[in-house]
N, C-alpha and C positions, 0 to 999 in steps of 0.2 A: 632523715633523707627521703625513706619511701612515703611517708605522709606528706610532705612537700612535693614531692613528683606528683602521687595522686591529687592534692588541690591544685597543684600546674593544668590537670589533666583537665578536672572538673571545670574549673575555671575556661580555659578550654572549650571546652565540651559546651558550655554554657552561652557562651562570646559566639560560638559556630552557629546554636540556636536561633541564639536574638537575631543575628545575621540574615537566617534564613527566614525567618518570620517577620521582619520586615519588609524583604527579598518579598514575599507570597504576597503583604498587604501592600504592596509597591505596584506589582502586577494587578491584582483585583483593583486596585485603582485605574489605573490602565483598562481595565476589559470595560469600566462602567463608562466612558467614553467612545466603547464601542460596542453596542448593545448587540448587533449579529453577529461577535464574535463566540466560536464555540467554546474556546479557551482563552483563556489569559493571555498564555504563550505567542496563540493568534495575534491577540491582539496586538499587544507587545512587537511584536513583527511589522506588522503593518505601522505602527508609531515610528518604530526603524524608517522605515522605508519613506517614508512621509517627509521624514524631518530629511532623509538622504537628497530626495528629490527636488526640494526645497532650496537646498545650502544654491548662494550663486558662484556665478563663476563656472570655468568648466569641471563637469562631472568626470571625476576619476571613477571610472567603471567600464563595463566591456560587456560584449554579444554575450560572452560566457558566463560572467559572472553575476549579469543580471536575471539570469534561471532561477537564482536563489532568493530574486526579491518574491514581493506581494504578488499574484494574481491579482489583475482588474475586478474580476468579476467576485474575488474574494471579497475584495475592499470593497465595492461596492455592497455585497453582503452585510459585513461588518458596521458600515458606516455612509452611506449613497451620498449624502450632502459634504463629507468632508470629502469623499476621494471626488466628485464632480470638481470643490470646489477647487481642489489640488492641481485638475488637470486644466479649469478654464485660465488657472494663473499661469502654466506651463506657456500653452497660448498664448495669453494676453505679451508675456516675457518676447517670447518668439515676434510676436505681432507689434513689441514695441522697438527692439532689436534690428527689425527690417524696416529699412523707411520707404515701404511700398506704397503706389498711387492705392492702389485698389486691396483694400486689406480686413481683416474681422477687427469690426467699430459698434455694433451695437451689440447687445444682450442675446441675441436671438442669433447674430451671427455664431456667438460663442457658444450656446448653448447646440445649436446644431452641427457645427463641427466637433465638439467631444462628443455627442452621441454618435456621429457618423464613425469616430476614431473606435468609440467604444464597441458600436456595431460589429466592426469591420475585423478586428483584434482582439478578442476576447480572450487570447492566449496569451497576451501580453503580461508582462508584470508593470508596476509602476515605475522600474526602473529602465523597462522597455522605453516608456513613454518619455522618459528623461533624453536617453538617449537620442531618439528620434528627435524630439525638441532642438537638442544642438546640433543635430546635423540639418534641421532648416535652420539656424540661424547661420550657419557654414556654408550654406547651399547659393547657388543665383538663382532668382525668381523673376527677374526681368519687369519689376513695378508691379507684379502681382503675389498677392499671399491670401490665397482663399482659403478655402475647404477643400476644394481639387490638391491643392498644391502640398499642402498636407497630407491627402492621402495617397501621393505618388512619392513622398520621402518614406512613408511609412512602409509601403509595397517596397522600396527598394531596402529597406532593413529587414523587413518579414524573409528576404530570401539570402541573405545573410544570419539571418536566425535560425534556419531551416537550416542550412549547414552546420552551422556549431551544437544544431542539437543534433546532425548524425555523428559531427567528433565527438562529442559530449557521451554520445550511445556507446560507441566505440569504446571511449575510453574506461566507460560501469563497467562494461563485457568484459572486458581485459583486465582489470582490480579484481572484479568477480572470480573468474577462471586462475588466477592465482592465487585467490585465496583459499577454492575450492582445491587447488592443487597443494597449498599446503599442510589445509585441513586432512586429506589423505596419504601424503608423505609425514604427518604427524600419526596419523592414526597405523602405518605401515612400520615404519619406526621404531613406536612404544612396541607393536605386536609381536615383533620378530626379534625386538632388544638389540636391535642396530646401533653399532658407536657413532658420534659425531661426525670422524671423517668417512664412516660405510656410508653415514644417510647422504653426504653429498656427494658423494658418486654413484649411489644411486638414482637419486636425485636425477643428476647430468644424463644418466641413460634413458630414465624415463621421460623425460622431457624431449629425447635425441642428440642433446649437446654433447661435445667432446671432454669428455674427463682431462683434469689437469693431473689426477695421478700419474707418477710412472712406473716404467715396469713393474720396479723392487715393492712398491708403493702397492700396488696390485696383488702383488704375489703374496708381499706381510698380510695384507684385507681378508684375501682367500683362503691363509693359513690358519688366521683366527676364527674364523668361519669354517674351517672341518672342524677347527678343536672345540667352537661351542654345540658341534653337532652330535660329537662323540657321548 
């Protein structure tokens, strides 16, 4: 029975390997398609986001969530020809979408308006860019879809972005400061050899909250606490 557990294991143990060593030569495949990328991982990311940006239809995604895609200026690191060409097809979509008199029609228009976007946003991620995208094709343009018009949807999500990255700030500070705060009600805790219900009433006063103990509750706490002092 224990030599069967142990080949269970081994086997196991094995299967887990091959797993991950395909996992790695899975990824360095990936990274060779992106020759500035520093890592794999990198890369690998920026393919996420690629293929995200890509899918049609509307983008299920949001001001917030798109923090965690690609930076621009990564992916252009990474790879300059694939993420340009990513973003002139974003355009082109947009450009075919609106059936404007006056619209980007040759090479140069398109090539100058991603520069201008890229110029302009360099804090963007590509899922920035996605977004933006569908809100000109949401947008009215009144027969026109330049480079202007572009860059004044964009201005009006940069300040919508700008908000969600101070709730976003907000809300690191705040995870932060309680975990900080658990980290030291752990460390206070173990030191003092506080029981379970001590540490959350301790807990409740250092923080300032109202303890849910009562009286009697209080009184058993404080009686255990002379007798572990004796």
């Amino acid at each position: 029975m224990q030599n069967e557990t142990k080949n269970s294991r081994l086997k196991r143990s094995e299967t887990l390997s091959l797993a991950a060593g395909k996992e790695s030569l899975s990824l360095e495949k990936i990274k060779e398609n992106y020759p500035g990328a520093r890592t794999a991982q990198e890369a690998q990311k920026l393919e996420i986001s690629l293929e995200s940006i890509s899918k049609p239809g509307r983008y299920e995604s949001n001001v917030l969530a798109a923090f965690e895609g690609t930076n621009v200026r990564a992916a252009l690191r990474m790879n300059p020809a694939v993420t340009r060409l990513a973003i002139v097809k974003l355009l082109m979509d947009a450009s075919d979408f609106i059936d404007a008199k006056k619209r980007l029609e040759s090479p140069q228009d398109y090539a100058f308006t991603s520069d201008t976007l890229l110029e302009k946003f360099p804090s963007f991620t590509l899922e920035d860019f996605r977004l933006c995208i569908d809100a000109v094709k949401a947008g009215t343009h009144y027969e026109r879809l330049k480079a202007g018009e572009f860059v004044k949807t964009f201005e009006a999500y940069d300040e919508k972005k700008n908000e969600a990255a101070r709730i976003r700030a907000q809300n690191i500070q705040r995870v932060e400061a309680q975990d900080r705060e658990r980290l030291v009600m752990g460390s206070l805790v173990d030191s003092l050899e506080i029981e379970s219900t001590d540490a959350k009433d301790l807990s409740h006063w250092i923080s300032g909250k109202k303890s849910n103990l009562s009286k009697e509750e209080r009184a058993e706490l404080q009686e255990r606490d002379r007798e572990r002092r004796q």
